[in-house]
C-alpha positions as CSV (number, residue, x, y, z in Angstrom):
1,X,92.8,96.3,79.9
2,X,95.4,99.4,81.0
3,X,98.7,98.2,81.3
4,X,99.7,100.8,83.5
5,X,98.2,101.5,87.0
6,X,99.2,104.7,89.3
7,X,99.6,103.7,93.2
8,X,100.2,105.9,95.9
9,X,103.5,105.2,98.4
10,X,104.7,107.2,100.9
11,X,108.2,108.4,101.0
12,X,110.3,106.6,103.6
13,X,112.7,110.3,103.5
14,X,109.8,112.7,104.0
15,X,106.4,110.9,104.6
16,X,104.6,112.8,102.0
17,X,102.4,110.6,99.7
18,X,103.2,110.0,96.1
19,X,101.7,109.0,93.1
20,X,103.9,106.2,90.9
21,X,102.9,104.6,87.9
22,X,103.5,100.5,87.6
23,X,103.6,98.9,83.9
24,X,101.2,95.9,85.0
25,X,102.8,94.3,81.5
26,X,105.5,93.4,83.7
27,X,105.3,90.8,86.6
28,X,107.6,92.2,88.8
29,X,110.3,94.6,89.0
30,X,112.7,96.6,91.4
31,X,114.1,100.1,90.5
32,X,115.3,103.5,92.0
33,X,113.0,106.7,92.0
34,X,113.8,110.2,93.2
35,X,111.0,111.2,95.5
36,X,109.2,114.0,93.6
37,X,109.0,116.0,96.9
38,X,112.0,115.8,98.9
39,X,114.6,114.3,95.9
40,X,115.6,111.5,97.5
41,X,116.6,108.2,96.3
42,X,114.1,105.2,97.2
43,X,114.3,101.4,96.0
44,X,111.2,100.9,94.5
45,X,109.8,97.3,94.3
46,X,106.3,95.6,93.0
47,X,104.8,92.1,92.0
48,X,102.1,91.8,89.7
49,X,99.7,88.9,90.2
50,X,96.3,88.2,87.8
51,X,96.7,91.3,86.2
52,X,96.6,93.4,89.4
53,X,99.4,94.9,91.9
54,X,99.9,92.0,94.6
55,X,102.7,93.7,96.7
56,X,104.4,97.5,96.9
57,X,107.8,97.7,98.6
58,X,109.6,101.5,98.8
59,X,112.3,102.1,101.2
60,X,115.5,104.5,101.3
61,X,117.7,104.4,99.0
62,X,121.1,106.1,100.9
């Protein structure tokens, strides 16, 4: 099984679509991630449920 899955978010600064990578080893976890596009700060949150993503929270980080 890969512990690591990519998902794709959209930036709440810019709306452009990016790709982030969640360690699924890990049932859930909050963090900040500058927006590989714009370079903006955004709270990045997930929950991992049965081995799979459950829920994806990103919002602005200002």
């Amino acid at each position: 099984m890969d512990l690591l899955q990519h998902y794709e978010v959209t930036c709440p600064h810019c709306w452009e679509t990016v790709d982030l990578e969640f360690d699924l080893s890990v049932p859930g976890q909050s963090y900040f991630e500058d927006c590989p596009v714009c370079c903006k700060a955004m709270l990045v949150s997930y929950t991992v449920a049965d081995g799979e993503i459950d829920e994806v929270g990103v919002e602005a980080a200002d």
